[in-house]
LOMI-48130 format. One line per field, with one value per residue: x, y, z of N, C-alpha, C, CB in turn. Coordinates in steps of 0.05 Angstrom, whole numbers, plus 5000, padded with zeros to 4 digits. Last residue first. Glycine has a CB too. Layout:
BEGIN
n_px X,... $
n_py Y,... $
n_pz Z,... $
ca_px X,... $
ca_py Y,... $
ca_pz Z,... $
c_px X,... $
c_py Y,... $
c_pz Z,... $
cb_px X,... $
cb_py Y,... $
cb_pz Z,... $
END
This chain:
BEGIN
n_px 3965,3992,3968,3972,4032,4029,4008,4039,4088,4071,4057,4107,4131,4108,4125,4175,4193,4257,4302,4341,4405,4463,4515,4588,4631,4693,4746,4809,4874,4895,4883,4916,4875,4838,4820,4775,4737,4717,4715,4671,4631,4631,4608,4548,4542,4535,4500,4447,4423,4452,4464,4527,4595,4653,4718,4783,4836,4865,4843,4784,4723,4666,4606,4546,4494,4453,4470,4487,4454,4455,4509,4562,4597,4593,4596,4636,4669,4654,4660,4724,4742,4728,4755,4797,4798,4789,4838,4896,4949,5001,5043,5085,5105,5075,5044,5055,5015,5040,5012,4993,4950,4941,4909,4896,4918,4952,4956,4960,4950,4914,4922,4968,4942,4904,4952,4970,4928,4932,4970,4966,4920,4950,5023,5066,5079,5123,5111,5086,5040,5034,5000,4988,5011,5042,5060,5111,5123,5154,5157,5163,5197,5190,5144,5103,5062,5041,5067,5089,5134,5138,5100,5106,5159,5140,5100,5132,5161,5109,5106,5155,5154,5104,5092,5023,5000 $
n_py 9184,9223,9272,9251,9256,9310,9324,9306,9335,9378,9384,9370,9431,9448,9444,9448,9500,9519,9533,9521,9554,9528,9571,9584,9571,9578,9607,9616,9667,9709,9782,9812,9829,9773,9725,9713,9734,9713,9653,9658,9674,9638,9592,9605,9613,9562,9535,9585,9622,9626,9647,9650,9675,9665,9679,9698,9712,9759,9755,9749,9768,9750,9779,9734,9749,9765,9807,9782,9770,9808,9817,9799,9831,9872,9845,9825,9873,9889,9847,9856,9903,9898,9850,9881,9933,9904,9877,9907,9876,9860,9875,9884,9837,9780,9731,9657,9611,9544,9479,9426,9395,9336,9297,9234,9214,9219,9198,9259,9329,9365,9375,9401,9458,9469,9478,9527,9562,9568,9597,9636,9660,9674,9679,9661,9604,9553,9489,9426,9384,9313,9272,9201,9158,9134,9191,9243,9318,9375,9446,9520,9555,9574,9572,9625,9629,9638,9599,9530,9502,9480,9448,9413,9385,9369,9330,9294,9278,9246,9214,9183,9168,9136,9103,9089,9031 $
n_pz 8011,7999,8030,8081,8087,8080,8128,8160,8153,8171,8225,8240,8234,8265,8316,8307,8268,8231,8249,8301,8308,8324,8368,8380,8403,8383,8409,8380,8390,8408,8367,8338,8288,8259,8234,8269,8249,8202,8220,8257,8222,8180,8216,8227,8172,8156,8195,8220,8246,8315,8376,8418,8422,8418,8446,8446,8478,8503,8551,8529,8509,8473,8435,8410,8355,8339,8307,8258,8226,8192,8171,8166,8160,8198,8247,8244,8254,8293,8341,8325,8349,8406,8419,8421,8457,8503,8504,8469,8434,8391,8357,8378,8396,8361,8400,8400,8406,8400,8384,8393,8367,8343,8294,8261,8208,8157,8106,8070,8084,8116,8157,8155,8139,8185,8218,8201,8208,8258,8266,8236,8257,8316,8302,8308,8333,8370,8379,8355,8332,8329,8285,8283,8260,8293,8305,8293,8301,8290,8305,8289,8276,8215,8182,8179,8125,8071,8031,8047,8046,8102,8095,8065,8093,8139,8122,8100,8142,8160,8124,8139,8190,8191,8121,8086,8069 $
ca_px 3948,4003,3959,3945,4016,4050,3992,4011,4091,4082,4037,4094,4144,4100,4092,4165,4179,4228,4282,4324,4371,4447,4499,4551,4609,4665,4735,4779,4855,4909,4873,4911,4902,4846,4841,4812,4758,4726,4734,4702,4635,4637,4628,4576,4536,4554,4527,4458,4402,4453,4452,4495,4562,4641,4697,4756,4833,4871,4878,4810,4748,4678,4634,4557,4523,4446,4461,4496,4452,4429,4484,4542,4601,4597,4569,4617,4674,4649,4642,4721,4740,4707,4724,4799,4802,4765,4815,4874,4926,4997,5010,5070,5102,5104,5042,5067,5012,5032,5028,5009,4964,4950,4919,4902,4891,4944,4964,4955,4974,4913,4907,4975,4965,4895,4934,4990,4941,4897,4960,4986,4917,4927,4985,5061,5071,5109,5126,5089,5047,5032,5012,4973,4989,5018,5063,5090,5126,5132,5167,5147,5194,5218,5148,5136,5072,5044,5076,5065,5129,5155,5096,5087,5151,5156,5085,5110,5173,5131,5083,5146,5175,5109,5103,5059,4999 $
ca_py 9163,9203,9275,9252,9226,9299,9339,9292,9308,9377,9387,9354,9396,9461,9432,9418,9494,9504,9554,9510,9557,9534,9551,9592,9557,9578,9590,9625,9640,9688,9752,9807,9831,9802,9741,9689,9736,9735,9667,9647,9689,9659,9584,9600,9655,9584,9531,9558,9603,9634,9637,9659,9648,9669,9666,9707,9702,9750,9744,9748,9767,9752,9768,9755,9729,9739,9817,9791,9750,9792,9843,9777,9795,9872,9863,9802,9853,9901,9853,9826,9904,9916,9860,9866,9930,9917,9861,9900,9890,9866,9858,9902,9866,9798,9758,9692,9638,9565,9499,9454,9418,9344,9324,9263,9200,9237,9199,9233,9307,9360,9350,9376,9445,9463,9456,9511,9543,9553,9568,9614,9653,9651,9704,9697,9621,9575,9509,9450,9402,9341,9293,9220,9170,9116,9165,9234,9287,9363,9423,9490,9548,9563,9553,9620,9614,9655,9618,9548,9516,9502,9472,9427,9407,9385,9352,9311,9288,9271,9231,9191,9179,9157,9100,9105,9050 $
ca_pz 8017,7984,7987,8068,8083,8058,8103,8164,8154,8139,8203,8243,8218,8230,8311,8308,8291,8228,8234,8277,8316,8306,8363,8367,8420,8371,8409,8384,8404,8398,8366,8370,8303,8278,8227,8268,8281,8210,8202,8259,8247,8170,8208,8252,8183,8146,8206,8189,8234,8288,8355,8409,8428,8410,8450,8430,8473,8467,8544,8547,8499,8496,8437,8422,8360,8355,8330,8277,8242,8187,8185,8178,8150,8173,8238,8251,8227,8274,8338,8327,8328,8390,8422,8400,8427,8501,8503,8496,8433,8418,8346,8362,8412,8367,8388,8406,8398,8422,8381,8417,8358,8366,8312,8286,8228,8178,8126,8071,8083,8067,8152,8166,8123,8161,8221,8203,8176,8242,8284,8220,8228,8306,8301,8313,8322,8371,8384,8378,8321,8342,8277,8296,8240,8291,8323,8286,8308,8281,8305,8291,8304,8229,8195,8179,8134,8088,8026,8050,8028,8092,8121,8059,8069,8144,8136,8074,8109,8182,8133,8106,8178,8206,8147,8093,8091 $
c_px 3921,3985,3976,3947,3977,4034,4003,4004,4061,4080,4047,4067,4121,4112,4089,4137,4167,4213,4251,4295,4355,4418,4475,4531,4584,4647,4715,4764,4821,4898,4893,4906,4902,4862,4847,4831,4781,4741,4740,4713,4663,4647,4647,4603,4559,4561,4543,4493,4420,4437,4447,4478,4544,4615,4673,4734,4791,4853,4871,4821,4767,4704,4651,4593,4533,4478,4455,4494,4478,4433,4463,4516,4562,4588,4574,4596,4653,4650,4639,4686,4731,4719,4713,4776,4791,4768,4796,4859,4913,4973,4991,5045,5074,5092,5075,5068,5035,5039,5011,5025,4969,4963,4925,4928,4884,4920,4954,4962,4965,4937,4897,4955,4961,4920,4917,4972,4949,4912,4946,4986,4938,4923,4966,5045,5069,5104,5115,5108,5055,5058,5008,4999,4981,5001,5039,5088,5100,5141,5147,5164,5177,5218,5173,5137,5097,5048,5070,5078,5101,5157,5123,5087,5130,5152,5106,5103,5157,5149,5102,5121,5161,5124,5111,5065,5027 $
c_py 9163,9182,9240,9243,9227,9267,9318,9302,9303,9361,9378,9352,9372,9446,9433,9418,9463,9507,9547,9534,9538,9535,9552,9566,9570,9563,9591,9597,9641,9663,9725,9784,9825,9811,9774,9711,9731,9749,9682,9662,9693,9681,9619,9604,9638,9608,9554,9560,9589,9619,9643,9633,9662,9651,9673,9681,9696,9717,9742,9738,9762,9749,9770,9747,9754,9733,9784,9800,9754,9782,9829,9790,9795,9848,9869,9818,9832,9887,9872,9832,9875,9917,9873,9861,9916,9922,9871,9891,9881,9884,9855,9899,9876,9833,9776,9712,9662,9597,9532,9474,9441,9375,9334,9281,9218,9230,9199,9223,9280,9331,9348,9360,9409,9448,9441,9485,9533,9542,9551,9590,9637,9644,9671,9710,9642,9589,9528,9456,9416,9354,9305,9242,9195,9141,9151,9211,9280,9330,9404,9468,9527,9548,9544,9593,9613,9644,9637,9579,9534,9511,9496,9447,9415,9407,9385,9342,9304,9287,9260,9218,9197,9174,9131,9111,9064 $
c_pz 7997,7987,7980,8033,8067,8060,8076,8136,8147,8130,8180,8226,8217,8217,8275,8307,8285,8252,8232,8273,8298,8318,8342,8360,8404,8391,8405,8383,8396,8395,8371,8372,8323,8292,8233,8256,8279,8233,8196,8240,8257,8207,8197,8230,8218,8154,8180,8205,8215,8265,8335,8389,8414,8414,8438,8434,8462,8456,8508,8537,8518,8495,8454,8425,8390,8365,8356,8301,8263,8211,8201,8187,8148,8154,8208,8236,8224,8256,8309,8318,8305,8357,8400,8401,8399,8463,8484,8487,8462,8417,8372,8351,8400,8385,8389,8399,8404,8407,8402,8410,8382,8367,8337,8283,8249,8187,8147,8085,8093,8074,8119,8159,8129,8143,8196,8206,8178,8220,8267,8241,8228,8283,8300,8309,8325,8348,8379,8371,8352,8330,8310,8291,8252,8278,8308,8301,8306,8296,8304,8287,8306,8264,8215,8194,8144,8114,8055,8053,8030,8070,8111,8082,8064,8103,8136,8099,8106,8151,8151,8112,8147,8188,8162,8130,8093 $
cb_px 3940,4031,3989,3934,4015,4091,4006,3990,4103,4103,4029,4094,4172,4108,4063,4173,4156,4231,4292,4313,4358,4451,4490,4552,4609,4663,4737,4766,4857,4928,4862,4890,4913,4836,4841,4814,4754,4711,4736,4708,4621,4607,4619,4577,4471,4550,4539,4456,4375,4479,4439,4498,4545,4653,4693,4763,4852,4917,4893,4813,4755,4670,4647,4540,4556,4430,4429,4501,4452,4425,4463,4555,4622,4623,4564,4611,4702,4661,4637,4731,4761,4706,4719,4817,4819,4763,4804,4861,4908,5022,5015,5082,5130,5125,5016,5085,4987,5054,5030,5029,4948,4969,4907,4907,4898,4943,4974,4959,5000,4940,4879,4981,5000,4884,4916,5010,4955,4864,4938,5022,4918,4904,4975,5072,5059,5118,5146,5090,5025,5032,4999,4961,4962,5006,5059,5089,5138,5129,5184,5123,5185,5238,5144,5156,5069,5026,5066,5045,5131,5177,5104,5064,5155,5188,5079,5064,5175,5166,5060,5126,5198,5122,5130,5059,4992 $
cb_py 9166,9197,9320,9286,9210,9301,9380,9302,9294,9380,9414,9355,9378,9492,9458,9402,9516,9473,9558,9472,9591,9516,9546,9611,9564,9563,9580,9648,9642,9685,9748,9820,9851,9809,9737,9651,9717,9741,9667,9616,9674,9668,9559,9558,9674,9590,9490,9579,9619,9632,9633,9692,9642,9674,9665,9712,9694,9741,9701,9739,9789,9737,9774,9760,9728,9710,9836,9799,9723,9771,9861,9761,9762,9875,9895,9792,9835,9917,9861,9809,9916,9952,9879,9845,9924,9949,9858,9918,9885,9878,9819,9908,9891,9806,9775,9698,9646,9557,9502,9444,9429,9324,9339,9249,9170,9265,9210,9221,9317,9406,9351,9375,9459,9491,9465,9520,9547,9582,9572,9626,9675,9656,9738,9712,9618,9590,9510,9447,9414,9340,9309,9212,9150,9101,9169,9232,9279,9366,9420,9486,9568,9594,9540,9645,9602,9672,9626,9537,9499,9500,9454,9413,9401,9363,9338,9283,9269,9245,9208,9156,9153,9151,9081,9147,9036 $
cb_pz 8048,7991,7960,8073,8124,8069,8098,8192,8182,8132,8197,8265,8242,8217,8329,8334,8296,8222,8205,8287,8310,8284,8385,8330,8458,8340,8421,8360,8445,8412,8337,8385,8306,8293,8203,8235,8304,8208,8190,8252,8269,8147,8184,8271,8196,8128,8207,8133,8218,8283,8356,8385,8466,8394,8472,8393,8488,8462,8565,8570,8486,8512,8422,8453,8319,8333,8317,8272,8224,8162,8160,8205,8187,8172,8256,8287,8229,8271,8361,8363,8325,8406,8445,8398,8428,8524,8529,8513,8406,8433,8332,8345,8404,8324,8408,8408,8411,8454,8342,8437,8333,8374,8311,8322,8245,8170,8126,8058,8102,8031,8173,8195,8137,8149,8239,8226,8155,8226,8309,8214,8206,8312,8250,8302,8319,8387,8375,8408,8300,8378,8249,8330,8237,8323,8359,8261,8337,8243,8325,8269,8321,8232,8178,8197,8123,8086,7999,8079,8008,8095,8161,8053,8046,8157,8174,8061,8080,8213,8157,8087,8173,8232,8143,8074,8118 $
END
């Protein structure tokens, strides 16, 4: 089992070799395996990486990630903006299953609901947001639709015992 210290090492270098990545304002501590991450960032994408980084590092039982978004000036955007350019990219990504997703925005911050028929069209939703200007924050609440109907499961089932019986 590697000790705090050793894990705290690996996190600090792999955070400062990640190429898009400014790691100068993050600070790292470790306790019994669990990683928090705080100080500040300059776009949600290097929130998200910065997290993704910590849990490639052996080790690592939790997350605790305070790190805190500071849009520099200029990355600075209104709501109605990031909305509407959050909804395009979804409609782009995602034609098929865009119209089920909807998008709510404060403080920079992107909520996303609806329904969607597979966790890849939730998952692709995210990942097109995450990386929008403005953007400091998202939170996925889409939910999956089952495609099947329980009565057309249940037929499947009875039809499948008939031809084995």
């Amino acid at each position: 089992m590697r000790s705090d210290d050793e894990i705290k090492r690996e996190i600090e270098q792999e955070l400062r070799s990640h190429p898009d990545l400014n790691s100068e304002d993050i600070a790292v501590a470790v306790r019994g395996g669990v990683v928090t991450l705080a100080g500040y960032v300059r776009s949600y994408a290097d929130k998200y990486e910065a997290e993704r980084t910590v849990k490639c590092v052996t080790g690592v039982g939790g997350i605790a990630n305070d790190l805190v978004v500071r849009l520099p000036k200029i990355d600075e955007r209104p709501d109605p903006d990031i909305a509407h350019d959050a909804l395009g990219a979804i409609q782009t990504e995602l034609s098929a299953s865009a119209e089920g997703i909807k998008v709510v925005v404060k403080d920079g911050h992107v909520t996303l609901e609806g329904l969607v028929p597979g966790h890849s069209q939730r998952q692709v939703a995210e990942d097109v947001v995450r990386k929008i200007k403005g953007v400091k924050g998202v939170h996925n609440q889409i939910q999956l639709k089952p495609e099947a109907k329980p009565d057309a499961i249940k037929e499947k089932i009875v039809d499948a015992f008939r031809r084995d019986a």
